[in-house]
ROVOPA-150208 format. One record per residue (C-alpha): residue number from 0; x, y, z. Coordinates in steps of 0.02 Angstrom, whole numbers, always signed. Layout:
% ROVOPA-150208
   num        x        y        z
   NUM        X        Y        Z
...
//
This chain:
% ROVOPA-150208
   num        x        y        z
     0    -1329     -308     +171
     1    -1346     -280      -16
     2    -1247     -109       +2
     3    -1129     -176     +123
     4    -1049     -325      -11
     5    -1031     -163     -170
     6     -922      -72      -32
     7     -818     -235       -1
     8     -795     -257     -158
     9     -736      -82     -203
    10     -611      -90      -52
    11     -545     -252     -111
    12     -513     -213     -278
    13     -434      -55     -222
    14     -351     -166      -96
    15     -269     -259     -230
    16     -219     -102     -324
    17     -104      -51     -192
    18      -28     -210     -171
    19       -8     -205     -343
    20      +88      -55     -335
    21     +203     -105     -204
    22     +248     -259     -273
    23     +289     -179     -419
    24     +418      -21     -335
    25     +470     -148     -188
    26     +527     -276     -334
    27     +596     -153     -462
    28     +694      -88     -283
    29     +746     -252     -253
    30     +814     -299     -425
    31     +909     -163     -477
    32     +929      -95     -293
    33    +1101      +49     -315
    34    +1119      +18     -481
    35     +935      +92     -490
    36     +980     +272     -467
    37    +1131     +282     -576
    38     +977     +206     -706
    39     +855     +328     -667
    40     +979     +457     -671
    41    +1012     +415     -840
    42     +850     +388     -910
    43     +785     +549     -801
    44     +921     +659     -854
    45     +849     +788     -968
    46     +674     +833     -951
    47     +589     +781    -1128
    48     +683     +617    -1105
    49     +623     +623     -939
    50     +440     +650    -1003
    51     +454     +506    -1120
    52     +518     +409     -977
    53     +377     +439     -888
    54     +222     +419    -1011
    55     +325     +259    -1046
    56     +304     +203     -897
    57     +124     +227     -888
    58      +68     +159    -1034
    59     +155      -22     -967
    60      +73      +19     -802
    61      -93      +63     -862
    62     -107     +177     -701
    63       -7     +355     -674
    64      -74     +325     -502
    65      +61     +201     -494
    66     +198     +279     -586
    67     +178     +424     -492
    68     +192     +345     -316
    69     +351     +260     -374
    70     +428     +417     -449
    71     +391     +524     -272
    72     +474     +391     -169
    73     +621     +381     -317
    74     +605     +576     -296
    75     +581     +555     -117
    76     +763     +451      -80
    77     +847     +571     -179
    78     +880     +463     -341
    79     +784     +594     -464
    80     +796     +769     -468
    81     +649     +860     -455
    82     +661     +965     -601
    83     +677     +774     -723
    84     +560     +692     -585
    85     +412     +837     -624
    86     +425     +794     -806
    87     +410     +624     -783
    88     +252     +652     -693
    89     +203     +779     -823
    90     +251     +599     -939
    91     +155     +489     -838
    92      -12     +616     -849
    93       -4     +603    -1050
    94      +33     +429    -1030
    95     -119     +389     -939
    96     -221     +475    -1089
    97     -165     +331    -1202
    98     -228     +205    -1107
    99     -411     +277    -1141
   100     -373     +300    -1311
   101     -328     +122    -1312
   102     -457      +62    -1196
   103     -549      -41    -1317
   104     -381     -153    -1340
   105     -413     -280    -1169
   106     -248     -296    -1075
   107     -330     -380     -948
   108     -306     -561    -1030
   109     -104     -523    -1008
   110     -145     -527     -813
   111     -140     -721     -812
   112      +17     -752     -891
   113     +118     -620     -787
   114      +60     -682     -628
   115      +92     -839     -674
   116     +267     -792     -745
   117     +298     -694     -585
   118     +236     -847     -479
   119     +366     -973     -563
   120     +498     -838     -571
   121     +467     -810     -376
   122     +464     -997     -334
   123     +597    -1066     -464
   124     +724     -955     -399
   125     +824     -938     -249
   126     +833     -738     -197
   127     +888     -640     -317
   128     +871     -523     -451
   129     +763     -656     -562
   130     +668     -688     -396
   131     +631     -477     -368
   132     +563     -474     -560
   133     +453     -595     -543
   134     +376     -512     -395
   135     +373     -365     -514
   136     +275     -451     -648
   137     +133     -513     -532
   138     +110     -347     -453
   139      +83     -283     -633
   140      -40     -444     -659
   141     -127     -378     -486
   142     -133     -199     -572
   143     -224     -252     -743
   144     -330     -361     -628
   145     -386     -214     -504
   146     -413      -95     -647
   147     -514     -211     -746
   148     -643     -247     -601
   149     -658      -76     -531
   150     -701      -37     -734
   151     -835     -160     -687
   152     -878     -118     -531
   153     -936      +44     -610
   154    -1031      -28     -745
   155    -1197      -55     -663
   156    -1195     +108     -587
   157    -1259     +183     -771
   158    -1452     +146     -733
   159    -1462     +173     -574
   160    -1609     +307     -532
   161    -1493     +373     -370
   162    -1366     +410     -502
   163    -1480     +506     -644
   164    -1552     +612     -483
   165    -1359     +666     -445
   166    -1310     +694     -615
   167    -1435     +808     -638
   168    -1374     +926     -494
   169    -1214     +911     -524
   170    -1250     +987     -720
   171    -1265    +1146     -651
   172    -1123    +1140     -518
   173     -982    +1102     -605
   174     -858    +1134     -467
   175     -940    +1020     -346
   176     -932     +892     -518
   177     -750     +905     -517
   178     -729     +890     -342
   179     -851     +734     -315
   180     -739     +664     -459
   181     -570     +704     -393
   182     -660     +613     -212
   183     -690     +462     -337
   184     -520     +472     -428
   185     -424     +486     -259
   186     -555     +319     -176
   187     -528     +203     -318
   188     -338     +253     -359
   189     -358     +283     -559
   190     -393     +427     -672
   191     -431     +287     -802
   192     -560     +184     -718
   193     -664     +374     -677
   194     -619     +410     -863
   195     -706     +273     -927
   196     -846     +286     -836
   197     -863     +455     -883
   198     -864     +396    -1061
   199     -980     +274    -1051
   200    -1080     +375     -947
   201    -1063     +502    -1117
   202    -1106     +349    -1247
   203    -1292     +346    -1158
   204    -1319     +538    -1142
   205    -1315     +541     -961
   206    -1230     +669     -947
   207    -1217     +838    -1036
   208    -1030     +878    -1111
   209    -1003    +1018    -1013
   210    -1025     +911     -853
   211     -919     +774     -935
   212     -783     +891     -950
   213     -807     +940     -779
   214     -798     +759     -740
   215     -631     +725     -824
   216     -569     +869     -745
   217     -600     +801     -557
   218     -524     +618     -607
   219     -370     +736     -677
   220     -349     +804     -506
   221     -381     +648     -405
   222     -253     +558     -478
   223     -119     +695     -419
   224     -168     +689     -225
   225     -121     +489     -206
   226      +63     +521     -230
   227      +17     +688     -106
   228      -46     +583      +34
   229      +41     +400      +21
   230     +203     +409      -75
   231     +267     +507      +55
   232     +344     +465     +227
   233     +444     +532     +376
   234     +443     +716     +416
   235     +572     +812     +303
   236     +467     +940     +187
   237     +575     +909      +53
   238     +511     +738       +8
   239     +334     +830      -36
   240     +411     +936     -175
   241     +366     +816     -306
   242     +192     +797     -264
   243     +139     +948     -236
   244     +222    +1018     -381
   245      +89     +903     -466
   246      -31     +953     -371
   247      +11    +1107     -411
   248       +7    +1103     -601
   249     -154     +991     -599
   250     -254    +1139     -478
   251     -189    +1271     -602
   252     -251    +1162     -767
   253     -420    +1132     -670
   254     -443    +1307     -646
   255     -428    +1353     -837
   256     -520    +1212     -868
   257     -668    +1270     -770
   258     -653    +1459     -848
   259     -650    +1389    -1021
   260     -797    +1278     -962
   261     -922    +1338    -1081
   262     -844    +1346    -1233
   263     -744    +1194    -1226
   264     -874    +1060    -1283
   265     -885    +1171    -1449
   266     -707    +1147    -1468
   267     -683     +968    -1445
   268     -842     +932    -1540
   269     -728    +1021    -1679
   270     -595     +848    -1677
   271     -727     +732    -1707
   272     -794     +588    -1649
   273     -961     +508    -1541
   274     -967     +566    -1355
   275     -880     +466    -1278
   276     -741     +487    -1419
   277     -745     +692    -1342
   278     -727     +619    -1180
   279     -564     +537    -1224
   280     -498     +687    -1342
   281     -530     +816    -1202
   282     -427     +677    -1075
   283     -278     +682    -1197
   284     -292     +888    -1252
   285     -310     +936    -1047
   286     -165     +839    -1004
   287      -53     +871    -1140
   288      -76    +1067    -1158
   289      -33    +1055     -969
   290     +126     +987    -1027
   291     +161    +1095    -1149
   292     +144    +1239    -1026
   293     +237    +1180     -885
   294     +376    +1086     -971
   295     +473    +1248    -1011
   296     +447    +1327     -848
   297     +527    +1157     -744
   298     +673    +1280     -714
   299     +624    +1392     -604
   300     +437    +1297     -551
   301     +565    +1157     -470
   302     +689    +1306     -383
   303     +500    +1390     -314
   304     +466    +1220     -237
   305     +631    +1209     -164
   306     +643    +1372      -86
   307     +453    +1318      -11
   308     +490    +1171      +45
   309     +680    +1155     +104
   310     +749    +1001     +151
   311     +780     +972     +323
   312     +955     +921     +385
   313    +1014     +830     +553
   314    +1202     +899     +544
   315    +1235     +746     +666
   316    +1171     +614     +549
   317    +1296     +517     +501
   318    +1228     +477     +329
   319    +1211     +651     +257
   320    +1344     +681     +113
   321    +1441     +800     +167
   322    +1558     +841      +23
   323    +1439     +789     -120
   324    +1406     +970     -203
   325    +1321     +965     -351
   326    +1382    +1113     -422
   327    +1536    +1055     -445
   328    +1460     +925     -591
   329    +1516    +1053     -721
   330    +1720    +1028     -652
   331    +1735     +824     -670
   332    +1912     +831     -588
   333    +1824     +940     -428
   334    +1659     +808     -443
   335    +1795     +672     -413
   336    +1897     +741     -289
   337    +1717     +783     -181
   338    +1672     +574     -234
   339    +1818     +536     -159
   340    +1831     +648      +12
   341    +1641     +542      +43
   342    +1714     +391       -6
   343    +1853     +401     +123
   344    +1722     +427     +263
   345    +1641     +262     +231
   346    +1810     +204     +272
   347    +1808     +285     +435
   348    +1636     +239     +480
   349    +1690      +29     +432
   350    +1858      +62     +537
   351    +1723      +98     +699
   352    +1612      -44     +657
   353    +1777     -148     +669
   354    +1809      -60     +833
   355    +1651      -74     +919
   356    +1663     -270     +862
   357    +1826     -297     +914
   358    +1766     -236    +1096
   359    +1620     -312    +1095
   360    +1706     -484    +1097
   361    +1804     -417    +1254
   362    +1667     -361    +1357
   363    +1459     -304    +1351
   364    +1452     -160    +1233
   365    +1260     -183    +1196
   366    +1235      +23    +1196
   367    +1351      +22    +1044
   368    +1218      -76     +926
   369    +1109      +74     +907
   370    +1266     +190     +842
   371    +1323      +45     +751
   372    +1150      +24     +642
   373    +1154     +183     +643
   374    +1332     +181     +534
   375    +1257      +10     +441
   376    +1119     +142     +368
   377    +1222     +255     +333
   378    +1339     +155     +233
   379    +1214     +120     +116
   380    +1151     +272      +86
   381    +1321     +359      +45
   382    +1361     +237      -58
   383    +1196     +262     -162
   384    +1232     +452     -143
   385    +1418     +430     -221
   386    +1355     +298     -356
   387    +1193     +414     -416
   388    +1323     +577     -412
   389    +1455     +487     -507
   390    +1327     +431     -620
   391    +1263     +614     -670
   392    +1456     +681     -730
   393    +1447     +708     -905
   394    +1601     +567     -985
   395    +1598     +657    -1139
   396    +1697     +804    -1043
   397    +1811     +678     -950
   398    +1995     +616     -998
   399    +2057     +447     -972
   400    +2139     +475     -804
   401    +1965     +568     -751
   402    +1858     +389     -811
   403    +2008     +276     -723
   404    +1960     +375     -562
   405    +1783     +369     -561
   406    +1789     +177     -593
   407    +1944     +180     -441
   408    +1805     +280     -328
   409    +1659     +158     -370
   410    +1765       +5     -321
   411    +1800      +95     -170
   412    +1628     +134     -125
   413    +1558      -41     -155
   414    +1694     -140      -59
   415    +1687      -42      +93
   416    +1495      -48      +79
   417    +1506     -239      +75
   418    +1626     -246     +206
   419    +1523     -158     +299
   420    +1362     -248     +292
   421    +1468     -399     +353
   422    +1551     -305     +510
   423    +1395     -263     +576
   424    +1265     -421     +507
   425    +1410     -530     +531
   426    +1525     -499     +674
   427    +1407     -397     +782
   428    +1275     -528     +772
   429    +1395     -650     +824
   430    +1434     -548     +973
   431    +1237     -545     +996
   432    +1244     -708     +964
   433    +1381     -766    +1124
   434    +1283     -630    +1228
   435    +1116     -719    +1185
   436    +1175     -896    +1231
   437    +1288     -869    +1365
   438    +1453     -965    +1274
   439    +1623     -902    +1299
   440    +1780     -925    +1212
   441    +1920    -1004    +1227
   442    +2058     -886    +1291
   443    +2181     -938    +1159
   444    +2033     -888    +1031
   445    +2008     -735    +1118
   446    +2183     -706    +1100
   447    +2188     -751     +927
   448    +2018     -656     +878
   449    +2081     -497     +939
   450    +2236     -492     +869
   451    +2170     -525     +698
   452    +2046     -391     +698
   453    +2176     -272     +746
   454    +2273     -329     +578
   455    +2103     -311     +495
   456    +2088     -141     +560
   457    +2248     -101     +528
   458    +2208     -157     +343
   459    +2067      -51     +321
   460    +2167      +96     +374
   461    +2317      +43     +251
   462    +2183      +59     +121
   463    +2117     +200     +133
   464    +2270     +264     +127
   465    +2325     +169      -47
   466    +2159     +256     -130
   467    +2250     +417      -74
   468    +2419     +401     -134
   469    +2442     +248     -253
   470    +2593     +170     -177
   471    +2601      +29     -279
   472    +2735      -61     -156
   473    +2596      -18      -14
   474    +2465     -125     -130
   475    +2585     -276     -163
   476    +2581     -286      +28
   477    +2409     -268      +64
   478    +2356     -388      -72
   479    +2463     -503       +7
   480    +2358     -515     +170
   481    +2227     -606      +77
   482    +2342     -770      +86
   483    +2367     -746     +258
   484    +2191     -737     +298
   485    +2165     -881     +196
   486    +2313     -972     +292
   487    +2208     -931     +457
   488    +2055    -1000     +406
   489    +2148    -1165     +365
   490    +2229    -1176     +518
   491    +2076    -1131     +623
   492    +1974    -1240     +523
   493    +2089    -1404     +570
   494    +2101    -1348     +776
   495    +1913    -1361     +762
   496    +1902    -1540     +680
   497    +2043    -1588     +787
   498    +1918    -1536     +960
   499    +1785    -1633     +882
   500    +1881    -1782     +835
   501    +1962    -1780    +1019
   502    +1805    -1802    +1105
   503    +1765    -1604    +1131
   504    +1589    -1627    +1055
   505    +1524    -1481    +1197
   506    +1634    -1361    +1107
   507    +1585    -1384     +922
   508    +1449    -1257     +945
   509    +1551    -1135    +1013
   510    +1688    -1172     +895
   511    +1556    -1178     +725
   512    +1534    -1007     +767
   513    +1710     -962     +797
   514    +1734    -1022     +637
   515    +1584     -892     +553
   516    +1680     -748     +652
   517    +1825     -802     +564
   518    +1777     -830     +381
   519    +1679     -652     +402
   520    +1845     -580     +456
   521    +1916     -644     +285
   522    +1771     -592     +193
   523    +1788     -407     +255
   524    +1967     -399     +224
   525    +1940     -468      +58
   526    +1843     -323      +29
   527    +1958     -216     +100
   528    +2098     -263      -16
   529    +1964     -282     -172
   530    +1940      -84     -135
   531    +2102       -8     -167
   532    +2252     -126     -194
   533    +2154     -223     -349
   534    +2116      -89     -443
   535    +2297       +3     -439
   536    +2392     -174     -473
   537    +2268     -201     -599
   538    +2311      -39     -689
   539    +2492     -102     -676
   540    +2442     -267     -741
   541    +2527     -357     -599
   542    +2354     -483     -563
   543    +2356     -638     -640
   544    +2187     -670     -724
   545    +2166     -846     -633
   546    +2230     -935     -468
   547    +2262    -1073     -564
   548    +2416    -1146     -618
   549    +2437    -1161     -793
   550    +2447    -1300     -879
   551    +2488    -1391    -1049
   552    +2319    -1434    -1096
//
């Protein structure tokens, strides 16, 4: 039993680590959410910036463990390139170095006050971005937490008499050392807790420096096969480019490491310091002549990876990008144009959400809700894909007319995104929602239903054809629908409290959820018009900046 409760505790701590970890990326994810992978793009975009980006993050996180898993699923959904996204890791690997430097600086008394930021934040505040960071800020108060008691968790391990019999075998196998470390790197999810160890291990003279080395070379490679094994999902190849380009660079510095083995505790002992001092300096020299090597050769390492591993396409999926060519980045006028050909097929896939609503309230059409998630996902992905490509075009090369675009194509992208969230959350769960209950109707709401979702369809086709030519009489017109949907809802509004205050009190169910069909009709062709007419009478300065009339005051 007294082995059994050092187990539980090991796997709860490590436990805890990974919650840490996704409470961190699911709350950064949540936050930011599309406007996260214009960011990253940004902040990614060259690869020493992306480096710094990277140990940055690591020395916050006190765990490259974790800042790797959230860069592969970053890298992973296509927000990073790989070639800025290997740096980054290259980052995080240095980064993780300062933390041991640092080590004797406790960050563990922080852990109280962000969980209990994160827990007011969380409870103070309805959902929302405020809400998502303070998720964020108690999964980092989990992470200082985990790492400080698997540090602990360690400690006692120094005199035990099982321990000095291991360490003595292991001194003259060092590549069963490095892979028994890499095994304890990979179990307890950090490079720094194994570090550590290893140090103290060193203060005592337990073990030898050669087989320290050996040691910190193991927790080195650990560290890379997390990402390897649990930042990625589903079955496209691809998505394993980043961590096994990692991988990759930490197998090829272990195997220098290990041919250099015997004269490398001469040359650390040559920067000074006790042993566990060496411990630390050989952490930070591994990992940064690593990225010294490998940060020139990103180039063509990243197009090896891709030519290994290529990513694997459903030609049928609707949310592929289809004219999204990267290539064109260097021609801002061609980038645009491409932008702009994607943006125009969210349009079409909104106009068949509208369709497949509009005959849903006519008759069952329950086989059209898998298509129709189907186009909900892939809504959301194109517009990430248009925002992050937008995002990567290089202003400095663009004119004024080139920036006016862009902003015209964002607009675009976001309004028909929203719009189309609401078609199929909105108006196809109503249908659901009639289907579910068994209510019906009223044929003059029928009647009146379909006829306005044929305007709003008609609309949405109107458009997308104003972000094509700029007519501005065409936008006058279509901006001018938003009264008359706002005239409908009136109206329908006061036939429903008229039914109620006749008596109809079995109808008010029916008609409370006529009414939601309705307002979501208004909300989606608010949209519509907020994606192309807007912006071009804007231009023109033909909106007035309030709805208000103005007064004397």
């Amino acid at each position: 039993m007294s082995g059994i409760l050092p187990l539980l505790d090991f796997a709860g701590y490590v436990a805890l680590l990974l919650w840490g970890v996704h409470m961190v990326q699911t709350g950064v994810q949540r936050a930011y959410g599309a406007a996260l992978g214009a960011a990253l793009g940004r902040a990614l975009g060259t690869r020493l910036r992306a480096f710094g980006t990277g140990l940055g993050i690591t020395a916050a996180l006190q765990s490259s463990t974790a800042t790797g898993l959230m860069i592969t699923g970053f890298a992973a959904g296509g927000l990073v390139g790989l070639g800025p996204a290997l740096a980054a890791m290259l980052g995080a690997n240095v980064g993780t170095t300062l933390i041991v430097q640092v080590l004797s600086f406790d960050l563990t008394s922080l852990a109280p006050a962000l969980i209990l930021a994160g827990v007011w934040m969380f409870r103070r505040y309805p959902p929302g971005r405020t809400r998502d960071l303070g998720r964020v800020f108690i999964g980092l108060g989990l992470l200082l937490l985990a790492l400080h008691q698997l540090v602990s968790l360690f400690a006692p391990l120094q005199n035990a008499p099982l321990l000095a019999l291991i360490l003595d075998a292991l001194a003259t196998q060092p590549v069963a050392a490095v892979l028994l470390a890499a095994a304890l790197t990979w179990a307890a999810h950090s490079s720094v807790a194994v570090v550590v160890l290893v140090m103290s291990l060193a203060d005592h003279h337990l073990v030898a420096p050669e087989l320290a080395i050996a040691l910190v070379l193991g927790a080195n490679l650990g560290t890379a096969v997390n990402p390897m094994i649990e930042g990625v999902s589903g079955d496209d190849p691809a998505a394993r480019r980043l961590p096994l380009g990692n991988l990759l660079t930490r197998v090829a510095g272990v195997l220098a490491g290990l041919i250099l083995l015997p004269w490398l505790p001469g040359w650390i002992a040559m920067l000074g310091g006790d042993s566990a001092r060496e411990v630390a300096n050989f952490h930070t020299v591994f990992n940064t002549a690593v990225a010294l090597v490998f940060l020139p050769l990103l180039g063509p390492y990243a197009a090896l990876l891709i030519r290994w591993l290529p990513k694997r396409t459903d030609p049928n999926d609707p949310a592929r990008p289809q004219y999204l060519d990267e290539a064109a980045h260097d021609v801002p006028a061609v980038a645009l144009g491409n932008a702009a050909r994607e943006a125009l097929r969210m349009a079409d896939m909104l106009q068949t959400l509208l369709m497949y609503a509009r005959a849903g309230f006519k008759r069952d059409n329950r086989h059209r809700m898998v298509q129709a998630r189907q186009l909900d996902n892939a809504l959301d992905k194109i517009e990430t894909a248009i925002i992050t490509y937008l995002a990567l075009l290089d202003r400095e090369n663009m004119t004024g007319d080139d920036v006016k675009r862009l902003d015209d194509i964002l607009a675009f992208a976001s309004n028909i995104g929203h719009a189309g969230d609401i078609a199929y959350h909105g108006l196809l769960n109503h249908v659901g929602r009639l289907r579910k209950h068994g209510w019906a109707l009223l044929p003059e709401q029928r009647q009146r239903l379909d006829e306005t979702l044929g305007r709003l369809i008609a609309n949405q086709r109107q458009a997308a054809a104003l972000f094509v030519n700029d007519d501005v009489r065409q936008a006058r017109e279509l901006a001018r629908e938003k009264a008359r949907f706002r005239e409908l809802e009136t109206r329908e509004a006061e036939l429903h409290l008229q039914k109620i205050k006749s008596g109809e009190v079995d109808a008010a169910e029916v008609g409370a959820l006529y009414m939601d069909i309705v307002r979501d009709m208004k909300g989606i062709n608010s949209h519509v018009v907020g994606a192309s007419a807007y912006p071009l009478l804007a231009r023109r300065g033909e909106l007035l900046p309030s709805r208000l009339r103005p007064t004397e005051d």
